[in-house]
TISE-7234 format. One record per atom (N, C-alpha, C, CB): x negated, y negated, z. Coordinates in steps of 0.05 Angstrom, whole numbers, plus 5000, padded with zeros to 4 digits. Glycine has a CB too. Example, Ala and Ser with C-alpha at 12.3 -4.5 7.8 and 13.67 -1.06 7.14 Angstrom:
BEGIN
473651145156
475450905156
473650665156
477450895181
474350455142
472750215143
474249995157
471850125114
***
This chain:
BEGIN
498350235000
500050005000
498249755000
501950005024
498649534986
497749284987
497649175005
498449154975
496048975012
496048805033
498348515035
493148715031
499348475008
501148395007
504348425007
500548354997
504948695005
506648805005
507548965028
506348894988
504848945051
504849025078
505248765086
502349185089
503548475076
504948215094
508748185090
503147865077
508648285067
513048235064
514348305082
514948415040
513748535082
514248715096
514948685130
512348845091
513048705138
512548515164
513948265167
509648425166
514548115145
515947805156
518547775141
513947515151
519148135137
521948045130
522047935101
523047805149
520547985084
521347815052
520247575061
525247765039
520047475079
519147155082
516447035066
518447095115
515546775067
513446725058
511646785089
513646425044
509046785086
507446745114
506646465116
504746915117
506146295123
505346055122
502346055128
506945905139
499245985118
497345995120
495545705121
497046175104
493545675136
492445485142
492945315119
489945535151
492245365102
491845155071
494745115065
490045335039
497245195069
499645065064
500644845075
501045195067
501544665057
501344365073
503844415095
502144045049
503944185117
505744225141
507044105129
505244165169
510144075129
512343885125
513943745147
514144015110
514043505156
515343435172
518443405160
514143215182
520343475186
523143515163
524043195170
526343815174
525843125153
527142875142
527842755161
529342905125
528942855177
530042755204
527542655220
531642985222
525742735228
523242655242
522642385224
520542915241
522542335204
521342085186
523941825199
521742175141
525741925203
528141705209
527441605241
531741885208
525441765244
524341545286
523641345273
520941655315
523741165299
521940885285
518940945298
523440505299
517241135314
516141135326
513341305302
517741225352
515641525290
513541705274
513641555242
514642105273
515141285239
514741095212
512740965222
517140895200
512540855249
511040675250
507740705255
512140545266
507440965267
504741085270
502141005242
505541415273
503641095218
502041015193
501740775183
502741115175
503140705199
503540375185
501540195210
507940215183
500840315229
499140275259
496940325249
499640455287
496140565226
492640695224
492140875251
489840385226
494640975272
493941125292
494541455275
496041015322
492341455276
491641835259
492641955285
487141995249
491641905307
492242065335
495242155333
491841875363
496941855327
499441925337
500842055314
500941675349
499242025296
501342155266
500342435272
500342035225
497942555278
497542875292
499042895316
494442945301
499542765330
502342805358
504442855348
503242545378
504842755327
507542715320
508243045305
507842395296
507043075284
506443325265
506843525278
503843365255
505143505298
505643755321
508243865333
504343685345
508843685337
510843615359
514243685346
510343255368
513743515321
516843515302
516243735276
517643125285
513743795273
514144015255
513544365259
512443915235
511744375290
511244605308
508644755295
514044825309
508244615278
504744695275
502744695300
503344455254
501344825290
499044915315
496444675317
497445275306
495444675329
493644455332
491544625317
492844335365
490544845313
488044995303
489444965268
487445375319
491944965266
492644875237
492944715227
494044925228
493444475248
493644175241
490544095227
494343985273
488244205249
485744155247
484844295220
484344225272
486544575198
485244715187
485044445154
486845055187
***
């Protein structure tokens, strides 16, 4: 059996999500005034607080 067809398998038909896939914050998180205003600040810190936080990415994947 493939290694891919053993990952399906395992997650249900799902995709796996892997370091190199971009994070998506969902639509609703963009509508704070707190996580619009972070980029528009130049605070990288708080736009990685934010990512974390509203999208549930891992900090070792935020960093990948």
């Amino acid at each position: 059996m493939r290694w891919f067809s053993i990952l399906s398998w395992i997650s249900g038909g799902r995709a796996i999500p892997t370091a190199l896939d971009p994070i998506k914050l969902p639509d609703w998180a963009w509508e704070r005034a707190e996580v619009r205003q972070a980029p528009r600040a130049r605070d990288i810190g708080a736009v990685f607080r934010h990512l974390q936080l509203y999208s549930g990415a891992s900090q070792s994947r935020t960093a990948a």
